[in-house]
DSSP file (Angstrom, degrees, kcal/mol; ACC not computed):
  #  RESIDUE AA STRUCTURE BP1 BP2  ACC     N-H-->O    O-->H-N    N-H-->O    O-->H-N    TCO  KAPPA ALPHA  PHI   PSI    X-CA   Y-CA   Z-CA
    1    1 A X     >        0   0    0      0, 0.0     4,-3.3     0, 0.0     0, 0.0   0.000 360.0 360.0 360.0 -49.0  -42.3   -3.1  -19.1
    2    2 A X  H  >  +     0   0    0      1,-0.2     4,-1.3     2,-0.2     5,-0.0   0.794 360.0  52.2 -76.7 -17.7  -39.5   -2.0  -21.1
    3    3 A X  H  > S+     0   0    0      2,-0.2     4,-2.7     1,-0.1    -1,-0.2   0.767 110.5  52.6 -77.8 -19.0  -39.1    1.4  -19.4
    4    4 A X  H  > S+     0   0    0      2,-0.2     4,-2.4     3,-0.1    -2,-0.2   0.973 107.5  55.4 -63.9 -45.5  -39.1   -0.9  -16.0
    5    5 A X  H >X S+     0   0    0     -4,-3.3     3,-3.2     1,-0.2     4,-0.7   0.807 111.8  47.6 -35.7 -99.9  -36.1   -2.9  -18.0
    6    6 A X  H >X S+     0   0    0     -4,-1.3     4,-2.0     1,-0.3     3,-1.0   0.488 108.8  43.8   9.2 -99.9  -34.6    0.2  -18.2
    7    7 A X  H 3X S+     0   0    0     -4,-2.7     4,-1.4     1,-0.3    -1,-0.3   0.739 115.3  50.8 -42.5 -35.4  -34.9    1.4  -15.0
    8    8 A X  H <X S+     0   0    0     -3,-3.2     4,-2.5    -4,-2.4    -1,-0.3   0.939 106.2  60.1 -56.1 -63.1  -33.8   -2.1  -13.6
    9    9 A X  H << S+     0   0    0     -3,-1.0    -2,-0.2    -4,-0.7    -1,-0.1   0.906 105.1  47.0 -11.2 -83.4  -30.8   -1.8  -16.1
   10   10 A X  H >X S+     0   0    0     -4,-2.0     3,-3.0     1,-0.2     4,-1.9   0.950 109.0  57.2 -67.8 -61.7  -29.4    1.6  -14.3
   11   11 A X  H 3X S+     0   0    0     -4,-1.4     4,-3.9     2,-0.3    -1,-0.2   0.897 108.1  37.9 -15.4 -76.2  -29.7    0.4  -11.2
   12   12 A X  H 3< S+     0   0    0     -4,-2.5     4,-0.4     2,-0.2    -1,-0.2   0.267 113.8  60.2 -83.1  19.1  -27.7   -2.5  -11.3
   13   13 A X  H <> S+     0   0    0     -3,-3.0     4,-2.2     3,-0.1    -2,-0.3   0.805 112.7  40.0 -97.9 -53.9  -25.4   -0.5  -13.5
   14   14 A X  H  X S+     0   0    0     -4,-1.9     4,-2.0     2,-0.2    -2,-0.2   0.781 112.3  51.0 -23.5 -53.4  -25.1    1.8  -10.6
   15   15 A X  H  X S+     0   0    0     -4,-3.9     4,-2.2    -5,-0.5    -1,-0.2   0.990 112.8  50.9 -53.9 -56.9  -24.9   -0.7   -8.0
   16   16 A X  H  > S+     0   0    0     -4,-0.4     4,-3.4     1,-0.2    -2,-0.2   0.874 110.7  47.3 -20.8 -75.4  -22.1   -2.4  -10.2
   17   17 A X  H  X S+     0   0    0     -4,-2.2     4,-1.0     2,-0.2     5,-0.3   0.878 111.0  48.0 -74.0 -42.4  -20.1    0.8  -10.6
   18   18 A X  H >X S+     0   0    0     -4,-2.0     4,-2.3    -5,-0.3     3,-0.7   1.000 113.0  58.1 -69.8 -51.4  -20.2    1.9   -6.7
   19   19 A X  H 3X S+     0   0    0     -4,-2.2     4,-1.5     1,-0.3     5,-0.4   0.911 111.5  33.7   5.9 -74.9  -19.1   -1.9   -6.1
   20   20 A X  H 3< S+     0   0    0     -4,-3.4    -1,-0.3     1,-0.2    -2,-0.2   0.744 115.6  55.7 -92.6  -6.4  -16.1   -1.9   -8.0
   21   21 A X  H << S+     0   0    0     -4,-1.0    -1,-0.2    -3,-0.7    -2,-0.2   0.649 112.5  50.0 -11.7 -59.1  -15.3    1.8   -7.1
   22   22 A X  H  < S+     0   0    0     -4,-2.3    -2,-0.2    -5,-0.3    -3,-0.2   0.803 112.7  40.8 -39.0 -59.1  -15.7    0.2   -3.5
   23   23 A X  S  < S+     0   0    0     -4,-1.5     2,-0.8     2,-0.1    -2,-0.2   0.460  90.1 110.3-106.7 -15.7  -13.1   -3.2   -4.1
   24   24 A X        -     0   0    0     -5,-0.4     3,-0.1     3,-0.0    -3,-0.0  -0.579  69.6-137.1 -83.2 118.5  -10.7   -0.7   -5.9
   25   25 A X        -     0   0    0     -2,-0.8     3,-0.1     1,-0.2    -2,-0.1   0.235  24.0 -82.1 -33.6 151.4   -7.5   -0.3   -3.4
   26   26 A X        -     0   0    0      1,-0.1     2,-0.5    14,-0.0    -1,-0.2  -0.330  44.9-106.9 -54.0 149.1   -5.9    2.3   -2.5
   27   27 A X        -     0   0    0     68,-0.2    -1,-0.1    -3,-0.1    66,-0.1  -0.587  35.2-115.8 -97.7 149.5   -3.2    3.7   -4.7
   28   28 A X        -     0   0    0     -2,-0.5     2,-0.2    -3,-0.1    67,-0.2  -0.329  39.7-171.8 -74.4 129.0    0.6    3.1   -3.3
   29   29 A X  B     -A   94   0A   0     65,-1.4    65,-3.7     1,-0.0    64,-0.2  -0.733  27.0 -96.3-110.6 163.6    2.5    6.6   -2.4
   30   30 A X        -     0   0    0     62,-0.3     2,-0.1    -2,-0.2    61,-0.1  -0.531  45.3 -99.9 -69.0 152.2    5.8    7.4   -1.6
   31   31 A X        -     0   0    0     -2,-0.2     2,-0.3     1,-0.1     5,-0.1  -0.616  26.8-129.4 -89.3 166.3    6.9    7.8    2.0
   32   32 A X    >   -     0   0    0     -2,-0.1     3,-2.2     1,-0.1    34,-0.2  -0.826  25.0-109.4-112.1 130.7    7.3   10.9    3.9
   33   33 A X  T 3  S+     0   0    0     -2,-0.3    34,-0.2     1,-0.2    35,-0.1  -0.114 106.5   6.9 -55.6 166.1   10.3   11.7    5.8
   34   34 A X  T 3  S+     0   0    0     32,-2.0     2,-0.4    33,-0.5    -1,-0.2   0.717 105.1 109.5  57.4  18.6    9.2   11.5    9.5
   35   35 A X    <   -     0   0    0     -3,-2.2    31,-1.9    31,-0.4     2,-0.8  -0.983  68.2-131.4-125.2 132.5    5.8   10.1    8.8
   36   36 A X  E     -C   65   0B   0     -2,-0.4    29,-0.3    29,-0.2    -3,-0.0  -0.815  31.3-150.0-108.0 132.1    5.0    6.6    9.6
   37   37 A X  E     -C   64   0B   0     27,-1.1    27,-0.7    -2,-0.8     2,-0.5   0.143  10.4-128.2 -81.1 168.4    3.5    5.0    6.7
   38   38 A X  E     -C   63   0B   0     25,-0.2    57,-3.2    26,-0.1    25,-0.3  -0.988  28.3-123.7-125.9 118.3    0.9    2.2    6.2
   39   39 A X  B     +B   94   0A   0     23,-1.4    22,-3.5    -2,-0.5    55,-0.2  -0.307  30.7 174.8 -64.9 123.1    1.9   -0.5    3.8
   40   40 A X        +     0   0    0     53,-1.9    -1,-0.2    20,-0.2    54,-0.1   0.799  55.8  96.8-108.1 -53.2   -0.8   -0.8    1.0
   41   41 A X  S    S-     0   0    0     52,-0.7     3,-0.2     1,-0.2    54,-0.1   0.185  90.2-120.6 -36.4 168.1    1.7   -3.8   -1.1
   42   42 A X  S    S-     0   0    0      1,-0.3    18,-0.9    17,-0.1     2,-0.4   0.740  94.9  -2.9 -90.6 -14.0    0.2   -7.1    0.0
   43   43 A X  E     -D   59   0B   0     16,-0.2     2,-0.5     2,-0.0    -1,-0.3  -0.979  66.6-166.8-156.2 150.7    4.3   -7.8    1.5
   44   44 A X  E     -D   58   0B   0     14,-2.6    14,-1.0    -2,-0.4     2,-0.4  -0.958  20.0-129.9-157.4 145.6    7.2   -5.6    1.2
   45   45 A X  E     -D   57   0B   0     -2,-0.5    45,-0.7    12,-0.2     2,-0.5  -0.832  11.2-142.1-100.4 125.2   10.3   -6.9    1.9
   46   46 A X  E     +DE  56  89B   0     10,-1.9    10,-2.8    -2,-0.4     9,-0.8  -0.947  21.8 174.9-116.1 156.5   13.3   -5.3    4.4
   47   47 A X  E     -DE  54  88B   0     41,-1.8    41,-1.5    -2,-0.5     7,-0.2  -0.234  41.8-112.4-105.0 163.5   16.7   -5.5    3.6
   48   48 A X  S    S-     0   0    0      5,-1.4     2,-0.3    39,-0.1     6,-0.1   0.891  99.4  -9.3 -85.5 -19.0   19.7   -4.2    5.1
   49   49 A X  S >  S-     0   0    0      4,-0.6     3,-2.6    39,-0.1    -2,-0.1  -0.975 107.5 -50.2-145.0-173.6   20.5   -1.9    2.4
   50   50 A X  T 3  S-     0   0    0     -2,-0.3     3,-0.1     1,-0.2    23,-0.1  -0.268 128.1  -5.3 -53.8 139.7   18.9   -1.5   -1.2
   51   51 A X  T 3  S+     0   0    0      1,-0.2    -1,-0.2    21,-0.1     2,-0.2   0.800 115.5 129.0  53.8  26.0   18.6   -4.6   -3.2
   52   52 A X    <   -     0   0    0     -3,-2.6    -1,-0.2     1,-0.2    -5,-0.0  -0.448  66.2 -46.5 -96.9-170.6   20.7   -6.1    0.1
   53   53 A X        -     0   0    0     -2,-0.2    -5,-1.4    -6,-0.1    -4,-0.6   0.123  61.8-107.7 -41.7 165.3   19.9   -9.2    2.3
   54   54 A X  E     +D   47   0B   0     -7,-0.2    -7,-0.2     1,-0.2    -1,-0.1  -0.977  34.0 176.1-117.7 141.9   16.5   -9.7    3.4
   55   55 A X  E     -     0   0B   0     -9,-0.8     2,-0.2    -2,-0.4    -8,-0.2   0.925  63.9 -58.3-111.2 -72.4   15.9   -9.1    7.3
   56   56 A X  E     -D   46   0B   0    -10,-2.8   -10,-1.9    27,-0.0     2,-0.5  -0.817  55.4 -86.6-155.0-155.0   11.9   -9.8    7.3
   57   57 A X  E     -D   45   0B   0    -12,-0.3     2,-0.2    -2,-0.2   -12,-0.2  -0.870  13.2-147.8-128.0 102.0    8.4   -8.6    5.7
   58   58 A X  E     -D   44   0B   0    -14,-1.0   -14,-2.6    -2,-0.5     2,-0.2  -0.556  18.7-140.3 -34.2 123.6    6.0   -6.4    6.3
   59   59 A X  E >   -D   43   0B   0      1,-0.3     3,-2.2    -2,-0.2   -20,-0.3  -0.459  39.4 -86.3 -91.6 151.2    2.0   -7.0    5.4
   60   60 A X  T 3  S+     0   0    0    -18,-0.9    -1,-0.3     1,-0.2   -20,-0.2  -0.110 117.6  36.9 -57.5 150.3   -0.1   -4.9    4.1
   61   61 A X  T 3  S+     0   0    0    -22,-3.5    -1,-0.2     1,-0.2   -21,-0.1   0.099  94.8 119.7  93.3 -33.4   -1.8   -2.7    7.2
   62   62 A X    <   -     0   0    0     -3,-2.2   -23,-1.4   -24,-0.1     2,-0.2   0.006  62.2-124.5 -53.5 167.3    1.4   -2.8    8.6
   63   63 A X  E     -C   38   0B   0    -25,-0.3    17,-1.4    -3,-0.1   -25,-0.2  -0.789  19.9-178.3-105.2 153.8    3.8    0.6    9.4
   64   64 A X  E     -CF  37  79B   0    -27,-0.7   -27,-1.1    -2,-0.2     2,-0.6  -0.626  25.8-142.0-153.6 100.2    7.2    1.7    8.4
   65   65 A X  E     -CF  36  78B   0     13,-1.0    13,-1.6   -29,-0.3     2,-0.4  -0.403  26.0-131.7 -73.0 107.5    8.1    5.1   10.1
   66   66 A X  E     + F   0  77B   0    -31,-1.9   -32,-2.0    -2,-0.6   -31,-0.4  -0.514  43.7 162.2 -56.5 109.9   10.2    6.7    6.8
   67   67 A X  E     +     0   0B   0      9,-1.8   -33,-0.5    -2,-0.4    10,-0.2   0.918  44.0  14.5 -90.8 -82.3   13.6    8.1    8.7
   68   68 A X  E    S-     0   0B   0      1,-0.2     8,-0.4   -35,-0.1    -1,-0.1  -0.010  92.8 -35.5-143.8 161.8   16.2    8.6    6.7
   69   69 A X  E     -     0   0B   0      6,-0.1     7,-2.9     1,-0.1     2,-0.3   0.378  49.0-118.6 -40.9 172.1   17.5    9.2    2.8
   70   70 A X  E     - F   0  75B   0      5,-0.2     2,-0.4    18,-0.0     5,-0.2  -0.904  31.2-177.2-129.8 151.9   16.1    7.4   -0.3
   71   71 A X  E >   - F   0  74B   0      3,-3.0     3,-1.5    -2,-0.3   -22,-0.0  -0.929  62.7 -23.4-158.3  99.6   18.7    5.4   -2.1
   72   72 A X  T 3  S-     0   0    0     -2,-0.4     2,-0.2     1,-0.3   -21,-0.1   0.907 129.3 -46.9  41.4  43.7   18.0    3.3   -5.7
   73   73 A X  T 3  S+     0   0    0      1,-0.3    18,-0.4    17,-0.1    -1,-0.3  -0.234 117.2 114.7  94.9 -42.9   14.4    3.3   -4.9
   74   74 A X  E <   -F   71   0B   0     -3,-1.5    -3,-3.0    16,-0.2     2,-0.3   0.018  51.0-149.1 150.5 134.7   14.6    2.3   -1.6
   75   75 A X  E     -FG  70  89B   0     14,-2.4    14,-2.8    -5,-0.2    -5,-0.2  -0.999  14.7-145.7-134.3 124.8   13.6    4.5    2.0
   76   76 A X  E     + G   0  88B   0     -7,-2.9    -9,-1.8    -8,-0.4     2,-0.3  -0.472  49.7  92.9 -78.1 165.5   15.3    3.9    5.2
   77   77 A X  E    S-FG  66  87B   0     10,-1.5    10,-1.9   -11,-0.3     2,-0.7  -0.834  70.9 -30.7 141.5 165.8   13.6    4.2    8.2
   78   78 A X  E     -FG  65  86B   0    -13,-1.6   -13,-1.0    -2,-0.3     8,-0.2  -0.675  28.9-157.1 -92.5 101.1   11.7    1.8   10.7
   79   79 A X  E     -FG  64  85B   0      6,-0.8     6,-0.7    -2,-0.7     2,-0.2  -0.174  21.1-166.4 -74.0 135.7    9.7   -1.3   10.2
   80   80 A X        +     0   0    0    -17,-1.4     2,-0.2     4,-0.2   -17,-0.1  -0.584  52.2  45.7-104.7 168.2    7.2   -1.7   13.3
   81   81 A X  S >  S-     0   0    0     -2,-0.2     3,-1.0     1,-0.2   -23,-0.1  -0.621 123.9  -8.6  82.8-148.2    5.2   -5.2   14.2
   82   82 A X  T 3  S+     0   0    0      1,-0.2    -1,-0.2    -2,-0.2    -2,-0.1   0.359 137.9  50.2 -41.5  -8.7    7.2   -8.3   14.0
   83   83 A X  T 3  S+     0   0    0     -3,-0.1    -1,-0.2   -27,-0.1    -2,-0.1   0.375  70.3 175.6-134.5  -4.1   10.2   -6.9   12.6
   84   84 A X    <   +     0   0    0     -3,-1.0     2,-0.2    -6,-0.1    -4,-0.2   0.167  37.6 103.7 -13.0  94.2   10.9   -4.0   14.8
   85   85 A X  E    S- G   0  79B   0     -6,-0.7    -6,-0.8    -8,-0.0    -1,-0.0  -0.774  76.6 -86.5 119.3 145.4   14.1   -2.7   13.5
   86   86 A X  E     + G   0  78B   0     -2,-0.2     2,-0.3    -8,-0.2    -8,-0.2  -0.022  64.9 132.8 -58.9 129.8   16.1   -0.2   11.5
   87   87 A X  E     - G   0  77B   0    -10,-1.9   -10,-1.5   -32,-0.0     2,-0.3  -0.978  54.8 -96.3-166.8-161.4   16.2   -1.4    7.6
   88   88 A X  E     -EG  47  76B   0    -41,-1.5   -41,-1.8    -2,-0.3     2,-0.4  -0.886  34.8-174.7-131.4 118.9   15.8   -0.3    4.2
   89   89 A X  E     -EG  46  75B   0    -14,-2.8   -14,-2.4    -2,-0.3   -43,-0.2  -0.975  34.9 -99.3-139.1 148.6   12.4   -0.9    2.2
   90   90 A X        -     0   0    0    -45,-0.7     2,-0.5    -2,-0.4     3,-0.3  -0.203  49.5-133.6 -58.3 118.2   11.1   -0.2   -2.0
   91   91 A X  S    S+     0   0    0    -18,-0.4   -61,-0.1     1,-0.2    -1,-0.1  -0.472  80.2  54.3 -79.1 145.0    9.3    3.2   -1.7
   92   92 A X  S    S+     0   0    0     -2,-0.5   -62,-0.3   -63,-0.2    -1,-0.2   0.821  78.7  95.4 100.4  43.2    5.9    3.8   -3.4
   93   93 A X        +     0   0    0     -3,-0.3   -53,-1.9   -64,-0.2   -52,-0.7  -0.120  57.6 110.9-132.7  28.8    4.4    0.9   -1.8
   94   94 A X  B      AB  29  39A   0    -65,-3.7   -65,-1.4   -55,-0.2   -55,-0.3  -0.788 360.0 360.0-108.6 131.9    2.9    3.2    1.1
   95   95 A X              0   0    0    -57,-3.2   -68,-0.2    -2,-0.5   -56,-0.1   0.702 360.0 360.0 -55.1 360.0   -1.3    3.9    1.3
């Protein structure tokens, strides 16, 4: 009985650990010039220049083809979807 425990035990320690292995997200890169990226953040905001106005948002799943220089954190370059148009967005939120 108790070697069944056991065995019962490791199992649903195993199951457990591919589970949360599973639910754990991807970790957020930087973008690459010329590459268009996939937005891992659950929103990321662009502005018209770093830490400037805000134009619209991008959702996670979403793209932002990385153009242009990197600037106080910040990658220019082109938000696609709803927002189609040139802005300015925090890098190291990209899958």
């Amino acid at each position: 009985m108790v070697r069944a425990l056991r065995r019962a035990g490791v199992v649903v320690t195993a199951a457990a650990l591919v589970a949360s292995v599973a639910a754990t997200p991807a970790r957020a890169a930087y973008g690459t010039v010329g590459e268009r990226e996939t937005v891992c953040a659950v929103d990321l905001f662009v502005r018209t220049q770093p830490n400037g106005a805000w134009m619209g948002t991008l959702y996670q799943g979403q793209t932002f083809l990385v153009e242009g220089p990197r600037s106080g954190g910040y990658v220019y370059g082109f938000a696609y979807g709803h927002i189609n148009r040139r802005g300015w967005v925090q890098d190291g939120w990209f899958c």
